[in-house]
C-alpha positions as CSV (number, residue, x, y, z in Angstrom):
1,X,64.4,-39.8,74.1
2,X,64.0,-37.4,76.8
3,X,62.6,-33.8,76.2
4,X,65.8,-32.2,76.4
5,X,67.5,-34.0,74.1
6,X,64.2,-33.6,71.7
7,X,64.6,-29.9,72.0
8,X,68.6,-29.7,71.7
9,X,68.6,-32.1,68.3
10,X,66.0,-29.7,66.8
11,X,67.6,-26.4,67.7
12,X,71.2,-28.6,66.4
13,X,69.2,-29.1,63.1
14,X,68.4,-25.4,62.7
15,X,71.7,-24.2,63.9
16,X,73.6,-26.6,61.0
17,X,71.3,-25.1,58.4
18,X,70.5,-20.9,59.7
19,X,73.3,-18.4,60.9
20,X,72.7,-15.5,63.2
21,X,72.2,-11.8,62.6
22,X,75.7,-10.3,63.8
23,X,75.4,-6.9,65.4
24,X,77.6,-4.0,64.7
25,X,81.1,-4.3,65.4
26,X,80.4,-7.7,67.0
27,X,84.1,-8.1,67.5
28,X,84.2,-5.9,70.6
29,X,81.0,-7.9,72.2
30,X,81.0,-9.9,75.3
31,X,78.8,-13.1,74.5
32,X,77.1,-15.3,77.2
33,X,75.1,-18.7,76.4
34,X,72.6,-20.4,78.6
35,X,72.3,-24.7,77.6
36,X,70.0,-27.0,78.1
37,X,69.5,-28.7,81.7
38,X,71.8,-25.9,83.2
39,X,70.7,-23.2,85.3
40,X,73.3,-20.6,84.7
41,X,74.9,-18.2,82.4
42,X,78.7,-18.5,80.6
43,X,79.3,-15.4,79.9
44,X,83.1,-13.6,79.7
45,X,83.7,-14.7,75.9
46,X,84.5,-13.1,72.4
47,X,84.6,-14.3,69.1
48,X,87.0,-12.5,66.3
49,X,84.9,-13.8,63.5
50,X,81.4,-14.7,62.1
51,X,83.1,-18.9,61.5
52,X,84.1,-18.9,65.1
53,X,80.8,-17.5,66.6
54,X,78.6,-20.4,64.0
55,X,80.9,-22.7,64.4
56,X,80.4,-22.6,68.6
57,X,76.9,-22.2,68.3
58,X,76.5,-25.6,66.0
59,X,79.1,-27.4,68.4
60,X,77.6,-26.4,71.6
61,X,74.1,-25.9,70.8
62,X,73.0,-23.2,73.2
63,X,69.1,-22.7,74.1
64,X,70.1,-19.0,74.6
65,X,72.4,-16.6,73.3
66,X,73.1,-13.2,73.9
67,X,75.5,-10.4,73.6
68,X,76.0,-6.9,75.1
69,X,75.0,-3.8,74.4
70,X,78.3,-2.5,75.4
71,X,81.6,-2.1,73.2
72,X,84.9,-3.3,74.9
73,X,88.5,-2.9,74.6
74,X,88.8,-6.7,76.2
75,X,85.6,-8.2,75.7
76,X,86.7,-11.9,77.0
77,X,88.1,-10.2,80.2
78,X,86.5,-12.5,83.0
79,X,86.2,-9.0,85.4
80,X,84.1,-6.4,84.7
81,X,86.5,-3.9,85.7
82,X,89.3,-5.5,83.1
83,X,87.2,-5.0,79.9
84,X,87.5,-1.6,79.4
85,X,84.3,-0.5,78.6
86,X,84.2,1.9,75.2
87,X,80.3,2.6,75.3
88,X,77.1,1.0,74.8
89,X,74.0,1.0,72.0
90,X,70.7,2.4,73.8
91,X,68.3,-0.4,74.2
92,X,64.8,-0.5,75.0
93,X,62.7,-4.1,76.3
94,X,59.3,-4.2,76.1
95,X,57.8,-7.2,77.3
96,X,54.1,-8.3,77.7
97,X,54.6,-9.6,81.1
98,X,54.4,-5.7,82.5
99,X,51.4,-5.2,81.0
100,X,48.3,-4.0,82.7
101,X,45.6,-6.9,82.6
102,X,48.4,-9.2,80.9
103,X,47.7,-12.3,83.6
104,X,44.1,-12.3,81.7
105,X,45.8,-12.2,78.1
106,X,45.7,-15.2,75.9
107,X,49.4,-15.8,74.2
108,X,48.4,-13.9,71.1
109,X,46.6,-11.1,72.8
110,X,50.2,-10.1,74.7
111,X,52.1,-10.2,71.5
112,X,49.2,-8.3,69.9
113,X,49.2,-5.6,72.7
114,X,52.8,-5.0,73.6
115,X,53.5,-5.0,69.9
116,X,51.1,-2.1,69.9
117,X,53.4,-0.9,72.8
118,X,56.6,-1.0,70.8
119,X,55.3,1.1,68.1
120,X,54.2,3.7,70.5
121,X,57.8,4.3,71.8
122,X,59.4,3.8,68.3
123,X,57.1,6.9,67.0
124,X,56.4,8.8,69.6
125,X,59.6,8.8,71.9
126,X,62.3,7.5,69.5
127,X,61.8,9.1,66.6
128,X,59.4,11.8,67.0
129,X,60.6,13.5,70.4
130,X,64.4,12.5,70.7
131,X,64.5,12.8,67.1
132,X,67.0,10.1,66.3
133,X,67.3,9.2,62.8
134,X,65.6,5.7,61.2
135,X,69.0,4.2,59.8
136,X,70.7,4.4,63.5
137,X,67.2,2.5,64.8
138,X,67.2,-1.6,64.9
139,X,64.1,-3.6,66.2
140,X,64.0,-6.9,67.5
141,X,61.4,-9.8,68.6
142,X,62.8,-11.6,71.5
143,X,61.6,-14.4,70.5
144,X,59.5,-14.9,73.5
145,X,56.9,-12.0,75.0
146,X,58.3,-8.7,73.8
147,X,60.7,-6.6,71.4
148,X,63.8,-5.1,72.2
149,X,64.8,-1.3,70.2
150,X,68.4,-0.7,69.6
151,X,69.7,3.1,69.4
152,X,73.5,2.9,68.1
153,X,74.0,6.6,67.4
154,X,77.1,7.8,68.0
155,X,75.5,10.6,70.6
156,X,74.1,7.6,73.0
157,X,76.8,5.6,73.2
158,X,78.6,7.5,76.1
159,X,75.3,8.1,78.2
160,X,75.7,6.8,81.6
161,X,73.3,4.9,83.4
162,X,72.3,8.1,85.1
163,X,71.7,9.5,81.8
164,X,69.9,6.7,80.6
165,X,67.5,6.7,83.5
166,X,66.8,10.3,82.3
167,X,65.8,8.8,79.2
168,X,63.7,6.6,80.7
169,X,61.9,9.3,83.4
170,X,60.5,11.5,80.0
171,X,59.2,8.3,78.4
172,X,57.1,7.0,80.9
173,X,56.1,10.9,82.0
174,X,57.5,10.1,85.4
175,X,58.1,13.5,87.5
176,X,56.3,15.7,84.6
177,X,55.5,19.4,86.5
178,X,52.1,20.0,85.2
179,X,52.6,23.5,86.4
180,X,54.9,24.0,83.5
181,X,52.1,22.7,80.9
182,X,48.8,24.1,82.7
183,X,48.9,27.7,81.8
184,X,47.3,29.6,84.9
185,X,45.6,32.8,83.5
186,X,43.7,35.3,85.4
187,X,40.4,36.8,83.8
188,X,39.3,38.8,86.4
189,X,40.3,40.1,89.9
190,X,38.6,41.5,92.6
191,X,39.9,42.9,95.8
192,X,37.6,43.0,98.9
193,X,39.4,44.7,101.7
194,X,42.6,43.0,102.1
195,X,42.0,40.0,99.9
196,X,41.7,40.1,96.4
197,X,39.4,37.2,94.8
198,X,40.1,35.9,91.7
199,X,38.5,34.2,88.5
200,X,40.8,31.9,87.0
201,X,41.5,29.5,83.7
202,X,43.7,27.3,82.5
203,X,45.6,26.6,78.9
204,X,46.5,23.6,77.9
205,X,49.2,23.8,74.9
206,X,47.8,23.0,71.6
207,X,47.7,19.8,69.7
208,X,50.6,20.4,67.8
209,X,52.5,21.3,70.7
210,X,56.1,19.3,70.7
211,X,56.7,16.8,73.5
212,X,54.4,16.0,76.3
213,X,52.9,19.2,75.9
214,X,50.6,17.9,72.9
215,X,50.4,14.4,74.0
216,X,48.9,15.7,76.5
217,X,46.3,17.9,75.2
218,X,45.8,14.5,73.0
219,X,45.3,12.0,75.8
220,X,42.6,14.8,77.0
221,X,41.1,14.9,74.4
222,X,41.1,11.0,74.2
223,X,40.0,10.5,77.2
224,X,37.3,12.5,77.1
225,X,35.9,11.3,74.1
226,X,36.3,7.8,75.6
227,X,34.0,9.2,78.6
228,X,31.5,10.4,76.2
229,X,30.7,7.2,74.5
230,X,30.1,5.6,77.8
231,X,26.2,5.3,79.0
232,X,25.4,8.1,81.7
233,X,26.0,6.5,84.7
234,X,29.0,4.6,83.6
235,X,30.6,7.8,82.7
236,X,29.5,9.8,86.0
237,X,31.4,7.0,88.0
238,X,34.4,7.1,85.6
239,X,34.9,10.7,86.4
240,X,34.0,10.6,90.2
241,X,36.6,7.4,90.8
242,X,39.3,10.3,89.8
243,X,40.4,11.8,93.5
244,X,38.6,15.2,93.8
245,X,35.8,15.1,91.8
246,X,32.1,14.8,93.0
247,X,29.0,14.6,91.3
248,X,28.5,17.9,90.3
249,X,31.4,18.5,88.6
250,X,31.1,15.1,86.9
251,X,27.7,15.7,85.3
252,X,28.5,19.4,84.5
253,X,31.7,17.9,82.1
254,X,29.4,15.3,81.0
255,X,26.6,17.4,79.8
256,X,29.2,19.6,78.4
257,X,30.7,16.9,76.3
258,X,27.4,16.7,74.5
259,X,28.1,20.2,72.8
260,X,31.5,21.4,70.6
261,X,34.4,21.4,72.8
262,X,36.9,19.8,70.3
263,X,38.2,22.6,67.8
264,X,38.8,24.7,71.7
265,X,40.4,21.9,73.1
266,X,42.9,21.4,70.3
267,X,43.6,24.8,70.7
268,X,44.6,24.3,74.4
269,X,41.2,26.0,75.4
270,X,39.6,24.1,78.3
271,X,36.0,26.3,79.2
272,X,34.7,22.9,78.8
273,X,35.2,22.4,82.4
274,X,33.3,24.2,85.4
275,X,35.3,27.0,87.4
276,X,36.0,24.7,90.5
277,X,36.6,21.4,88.5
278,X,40.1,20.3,89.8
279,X,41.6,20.0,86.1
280,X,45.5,19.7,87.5
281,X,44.1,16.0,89.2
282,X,41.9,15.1,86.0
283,X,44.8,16.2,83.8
284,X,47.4,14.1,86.1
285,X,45.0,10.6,86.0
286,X,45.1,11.1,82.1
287,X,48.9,10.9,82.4
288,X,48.9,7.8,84.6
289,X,46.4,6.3,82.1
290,X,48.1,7.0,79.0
291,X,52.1,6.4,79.8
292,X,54.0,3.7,78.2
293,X,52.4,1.0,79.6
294,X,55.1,-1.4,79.0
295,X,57.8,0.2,80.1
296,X,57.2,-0.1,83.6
297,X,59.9,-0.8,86.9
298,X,60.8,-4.0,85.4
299,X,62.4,-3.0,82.2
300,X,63.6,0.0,83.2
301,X,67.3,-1.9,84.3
302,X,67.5,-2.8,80.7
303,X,67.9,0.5,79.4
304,X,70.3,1.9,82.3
305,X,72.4,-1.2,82.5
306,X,75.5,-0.1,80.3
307,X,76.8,-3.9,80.4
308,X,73.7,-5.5,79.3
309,X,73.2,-8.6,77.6
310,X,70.4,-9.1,75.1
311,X,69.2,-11.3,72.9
312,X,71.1,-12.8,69.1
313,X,68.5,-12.1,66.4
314,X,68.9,-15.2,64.4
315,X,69.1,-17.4,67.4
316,X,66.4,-19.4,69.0
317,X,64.6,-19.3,72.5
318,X,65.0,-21.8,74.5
319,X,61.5,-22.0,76.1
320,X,59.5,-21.0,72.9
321,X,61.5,-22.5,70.4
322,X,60.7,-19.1,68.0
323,X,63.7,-17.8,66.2
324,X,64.6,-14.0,67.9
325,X,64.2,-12.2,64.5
326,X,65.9,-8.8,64.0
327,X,63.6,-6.2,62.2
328,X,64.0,-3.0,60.4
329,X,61.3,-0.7,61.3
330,X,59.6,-1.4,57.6
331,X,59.4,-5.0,58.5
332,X,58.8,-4.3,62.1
333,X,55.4,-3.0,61.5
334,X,53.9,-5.8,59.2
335,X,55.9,-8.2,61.8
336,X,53.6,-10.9,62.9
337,X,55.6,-13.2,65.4
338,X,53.0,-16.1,65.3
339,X,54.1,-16.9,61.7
340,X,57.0,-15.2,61.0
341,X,59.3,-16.5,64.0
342,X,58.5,-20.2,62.9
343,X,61.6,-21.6,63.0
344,X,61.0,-25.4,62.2
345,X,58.6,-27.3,59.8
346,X,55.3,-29.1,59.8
347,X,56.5,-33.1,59.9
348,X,53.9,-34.5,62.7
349,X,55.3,-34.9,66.0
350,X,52.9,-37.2,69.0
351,X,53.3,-35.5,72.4
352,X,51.7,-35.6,75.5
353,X,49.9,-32.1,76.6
354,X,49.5,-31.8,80.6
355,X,46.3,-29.9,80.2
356,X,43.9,-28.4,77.4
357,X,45.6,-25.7,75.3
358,X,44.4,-23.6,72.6
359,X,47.0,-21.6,70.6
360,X,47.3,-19.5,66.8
361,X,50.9,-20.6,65.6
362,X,51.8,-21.3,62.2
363,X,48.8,-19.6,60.4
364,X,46.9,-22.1,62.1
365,X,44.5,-22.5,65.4
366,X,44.6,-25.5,67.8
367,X,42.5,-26.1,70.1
368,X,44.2,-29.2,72.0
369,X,43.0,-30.8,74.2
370,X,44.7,-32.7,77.5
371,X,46.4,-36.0,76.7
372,X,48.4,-37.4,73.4
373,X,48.0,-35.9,70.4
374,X,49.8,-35.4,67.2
375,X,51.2,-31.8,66.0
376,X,53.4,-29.9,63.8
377,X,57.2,-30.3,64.9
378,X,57.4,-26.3,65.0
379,X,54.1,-26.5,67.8
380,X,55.7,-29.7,69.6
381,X,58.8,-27.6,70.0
382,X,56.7,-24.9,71.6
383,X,55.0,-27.0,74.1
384,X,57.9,-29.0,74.9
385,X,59.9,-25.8,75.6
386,X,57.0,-24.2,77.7
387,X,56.9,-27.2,79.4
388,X,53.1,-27.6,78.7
389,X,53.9,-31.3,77.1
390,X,55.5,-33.9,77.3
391,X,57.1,-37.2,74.8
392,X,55.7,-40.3,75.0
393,X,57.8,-42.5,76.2
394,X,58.0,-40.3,79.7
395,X,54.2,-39.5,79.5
């Protein structure tokens, strides 16, 4: 037996025995499938109930399968431009791959980190800033690297791509006029002949400021007590690798961060840095530092395609072999994909690893290494599907 057939039996065995996790009004979804051994996507089809849609997914036995975000008169419709297109849920992908440092990341650390990521948007951005209630929210592993976030309240539906990107910009903090948050105020002005000289300050707004306006008075504040748990000359470099700012200015906010600045700072007050420090740059690199590091260019087609496809919760992925596992936010947030997504059992399974591997799946840790070896069916799946093993017989 080959390793595709291996991996299309098992995902047969769970298919005749686990049905998927329909989405709302699934009826008016487009539906595309990816299979085993092909490279390429059939897509263009509908299904009017939940029998037909389990009954094509035990028959054909996809290793993917997805449907769109969009709602359509004619879902089946082979042309775009013949569906009719009625609106489309809000969806957000996050996926460890985008993350800074992820190339150094061991499997868990990702899942660890860009589940972190999720939570950050979901709290922050979905419900705290745009305010949109919990019941019109749905959460998803992918089954692979990430999470998707559904929004299906009436209000997004009609959002265009445009619109969408919008979304997107004020997430990240991309374009934020930090003239509009850094108060200017003048304490005290001079004139000498025809110039007038100036003494200036600046204002952050408070903590509990709405929007970016605290978040960014919380990053500050963040960031500089990050700075002043570092060792002297650690921090000094820190500061000065920001454009703009020299030694001086860098050990004057250093020694100052040795005193009480934080009640001020919460307040928006920032006399905690010298007159000439550039704060608009240091203020700037603390945005950078703290956006949504997830949500980078690469996802940011996900949420501004209105004709997306996306992952079935309930289905399985074909090169993990982890069931995609829809998620309230509850469950989202004591979600741990490495046991949770299991989708087959223990029975031992002898395979052939192409290198040394170390993994946590299952509540347990392997540490593999190169060459034959015998493992759980649900962690044979897994390397077979990542390609990271082989079967016997072809080893």
């Amino acid at each position: 037996m080959d390793e595709l057939t291996f991996l299309r039996e098992r995902f047969a065995c769970y298919y005749r025995e686990n049905a998927p996790d329909l989405p709302p009004r699934f009826g008016r979804r487009e539906w595309g499938f990816m299979f085993f051994g092909g490279g390429y996507m059939v897509r263009h089809m509908a299904f009017r109930t939940t029998s037909d849609l389990i009954a094509f997914l035990r028959r054909k036995v996809p290793a993917h399968a997805y449907y769109s975000t969009a709602y359509y008169k004619d879902p089946s419709a082979s042309r775009m431009s013949e569906k009719g297109w009625l609106g489309a849920d809000l969806i957000f992908d996050l996926d460890s791959d985008h993350l800074p440092g992820a190339e150094t990341m061991t499997f868990e650390e990702m899942l660890s980190a860009v589940k972190a990521e999720m939570g950050k948007l979901l709290d922050e951005f979905i419900l705290g800033d745009l305010g949109i209630d919990e019941k019109d929210v749905r959460l998803a592993f992918s089954g692979g690297r990430g999470y998707h976030l559904h929004v299906a309240h009436p209000g997004v539906l009609g959002l265009s791509s445009s619109a969408r990107k919008e979304i997107i910009d004020y997430i990240t903090g991309r374009g934020i006029n930090l003239d509009l948050l850094l108060h200017r105020i003048v304490i005290d002005a001079r004139r000498s002949g025809r110039f007038t000289r100036e003494k200036v300050t600046y204002r952050l707004p408070p903590l509990e400021h709405p929007g970016w306006g605290g978040r960014i008075t919380r990053a500050v504040i963040a960031e500089l007590d990050r700075i002043a748990a570092l060792p002297r000359r650690e921090a000094l470099a820190d500061l000065m690798a920001i454009e703009g700012i020299g030694r001086k200015s860098a050990e004057a906010v250093f020694d100052r961060l040795r005193g009480d600045w934080r009640d001020d700072l919460r307040q928006g007050i920032v006399d905690i840095f010298p007159t000439r420090f550039p704060l608009k740059t240091f203020v700037a690199a603390v945005v950078e530092r703290g956006r949504l590091s997830a949500m980078g260019e690469a996802d940011e087609p996900v949420t501004t395609d209105i004709k997306r496809l996306i992952r079935l919760p309930g289905t399985l992925h074909g090169k993990t072999g982890l069931r995609v596992v829809g998620l309230t936010i509850d469950r989202f947030r004591e979600f741990d994909p490495l046991v949770d997504a299991i989708a087959f059992g223990d029975e031992e399974v002898e395979v052939v690893l192409t290198s040394d591997f170390s993994v946590s799946l299952g509540g347990e840790n392997f540490d593999i290494p190169g060459g034959a070896a015998t493992v759980p069916e649900y962690l044979a799946v897994f390397l077979l599907a990542r390609r990271m093993a082989t079967l016997p017989c072809n080893g």
